[in-house]
C-alpha positions as CSV (number, residue, x, y, z in Angstrom):
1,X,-5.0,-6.5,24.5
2,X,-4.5,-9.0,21.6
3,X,-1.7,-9.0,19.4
4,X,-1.5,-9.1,15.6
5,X,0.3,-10.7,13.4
6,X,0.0,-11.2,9.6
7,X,1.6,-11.7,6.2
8,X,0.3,-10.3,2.9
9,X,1.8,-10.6,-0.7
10,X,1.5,-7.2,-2.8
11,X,2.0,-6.8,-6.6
12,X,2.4,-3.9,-8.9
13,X,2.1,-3.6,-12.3
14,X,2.9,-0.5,-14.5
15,X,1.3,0.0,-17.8
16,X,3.1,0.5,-20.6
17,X,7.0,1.3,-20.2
18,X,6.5,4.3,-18.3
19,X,4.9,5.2,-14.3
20,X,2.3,7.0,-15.8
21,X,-0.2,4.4,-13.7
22,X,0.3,1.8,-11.9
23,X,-2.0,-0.6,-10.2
24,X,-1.1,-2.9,-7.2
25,X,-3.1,-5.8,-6.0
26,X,-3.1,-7.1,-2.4
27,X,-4.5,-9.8,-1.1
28,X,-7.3,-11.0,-4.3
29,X,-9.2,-7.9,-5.1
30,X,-6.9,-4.6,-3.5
31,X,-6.1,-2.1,-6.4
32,X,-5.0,1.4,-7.1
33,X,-3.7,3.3,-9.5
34,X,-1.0,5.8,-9.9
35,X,-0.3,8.6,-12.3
36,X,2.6,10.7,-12.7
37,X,6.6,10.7,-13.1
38,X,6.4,12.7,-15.7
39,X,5.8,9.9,-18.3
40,X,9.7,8.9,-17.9
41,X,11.1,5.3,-17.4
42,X,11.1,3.7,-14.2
43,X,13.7,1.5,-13.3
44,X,13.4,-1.9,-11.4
45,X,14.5,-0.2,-8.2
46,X,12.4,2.6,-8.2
47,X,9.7,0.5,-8.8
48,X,10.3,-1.5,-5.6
49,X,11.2,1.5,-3.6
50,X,7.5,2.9,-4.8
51,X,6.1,-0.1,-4.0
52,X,7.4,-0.5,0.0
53,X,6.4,3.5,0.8
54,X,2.9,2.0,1.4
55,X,3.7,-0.3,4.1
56,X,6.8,1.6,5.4
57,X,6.1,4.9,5.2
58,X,2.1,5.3,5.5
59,X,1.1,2.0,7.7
60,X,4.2,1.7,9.8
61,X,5.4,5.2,10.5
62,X,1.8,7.2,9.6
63,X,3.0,9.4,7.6
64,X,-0.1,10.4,5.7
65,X,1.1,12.9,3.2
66,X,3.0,10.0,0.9
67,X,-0.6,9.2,0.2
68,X,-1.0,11.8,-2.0
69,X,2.4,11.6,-3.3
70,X,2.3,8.2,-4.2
71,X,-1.4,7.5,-5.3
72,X,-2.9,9.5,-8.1
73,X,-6.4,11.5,-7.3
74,X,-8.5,8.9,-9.4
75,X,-7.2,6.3,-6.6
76,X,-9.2,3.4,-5.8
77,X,-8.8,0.7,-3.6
78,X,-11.1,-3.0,-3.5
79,X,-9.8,-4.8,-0.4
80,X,-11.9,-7.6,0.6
81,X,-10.5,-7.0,4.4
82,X,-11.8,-3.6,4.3
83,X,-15.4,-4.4,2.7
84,X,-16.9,-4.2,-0.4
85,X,-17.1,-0.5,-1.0
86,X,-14.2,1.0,-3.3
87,X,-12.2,3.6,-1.3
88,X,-11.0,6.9,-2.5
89,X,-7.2,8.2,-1.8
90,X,-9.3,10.2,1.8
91,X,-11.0,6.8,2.7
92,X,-8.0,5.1,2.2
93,X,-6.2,7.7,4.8
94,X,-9.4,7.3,7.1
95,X,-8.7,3.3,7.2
96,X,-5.0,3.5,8.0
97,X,-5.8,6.3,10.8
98,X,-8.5,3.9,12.3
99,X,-6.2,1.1,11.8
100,X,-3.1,2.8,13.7
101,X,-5.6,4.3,16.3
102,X,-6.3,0.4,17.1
103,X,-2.7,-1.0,16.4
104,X,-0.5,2.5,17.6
105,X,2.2,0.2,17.5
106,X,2.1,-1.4,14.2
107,X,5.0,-2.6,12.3
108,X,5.3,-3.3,8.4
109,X,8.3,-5.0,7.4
110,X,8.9,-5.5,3.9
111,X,10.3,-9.2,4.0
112,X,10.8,-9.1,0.2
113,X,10.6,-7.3,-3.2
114,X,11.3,-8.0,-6.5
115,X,10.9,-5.8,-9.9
116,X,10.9,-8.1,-13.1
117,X,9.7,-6.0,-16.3
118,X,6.7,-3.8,-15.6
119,X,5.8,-6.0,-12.2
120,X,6.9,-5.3,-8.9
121,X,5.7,-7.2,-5.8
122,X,6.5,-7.3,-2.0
123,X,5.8,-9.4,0.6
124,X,5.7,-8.0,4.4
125,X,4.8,-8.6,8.1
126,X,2.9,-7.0,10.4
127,X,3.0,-6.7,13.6
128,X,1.4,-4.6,16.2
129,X,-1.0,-4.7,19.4
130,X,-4.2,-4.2,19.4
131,X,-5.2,-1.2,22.1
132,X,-8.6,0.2,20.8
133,X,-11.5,-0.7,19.0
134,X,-11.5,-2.1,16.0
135,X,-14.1,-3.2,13.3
């Protein structure tokens, strides 16, 4: 089967000086939004260890119960890779299951992230090979 390979550049940005919500973009259109913390500060590396649970923790080791402790209910997510229709925190599980279903082997490596102010952003890798359908 084909291999894949791919870089993608993610940023966060919290609202106000607290984690009360959050929004990350990947790519050009790829949002969500986070509430919680309990309305206390966040510091710059909390903010980039929040930010690399997504490809770390859920896409690389498929651990699907950070979703919910990282995404608030309200999620949504507009990823121009995924299609136009906005996904919901259980969509959002049902894409990385297919995904890792096709890629079982897939690898996020977080290459680099920086927190300045309220914005955090990453930039990872990923690597896997493709074994089942996909798309």
């Amino acid at each position: 089967m084909a291999g894949v390979h791919g870089t993608n550049n993610c940023y966060t940005r919290l609202r106000g000086t607290t984690a009360g919500r959050r929004e990350s973009v990947v790519g050009r259109r790829r949002s969500i939004e986070r509430s919680g913390y309990g309305g206390s500060v966040i510091s710059m590396t909390d903010i980039t260890e929040l930010v690399r649970r997504d490809p770390e923790e859920i896409w690389s080791q498929g651990n699907f119960d950070v979703i919910d402790e990282i995404f608030a209910s309200e999620f949504i997510l507009y990823d121009p890779a995924a299609g136009e229709v906005p996904y919901d925190r259980e969509d959002y599980r049902e894409y990385v299951e297919t995904y890792r279903e096709a890629f079982p082997d897939v690898e996020y490596t977080v290459e680099t992230a920086i927190a300045e102010g309220a914005i955090a952003t990453i930039r990872y890798t990923a690597r896997g090979t493709q074994e089942g359908e996909f798309m």
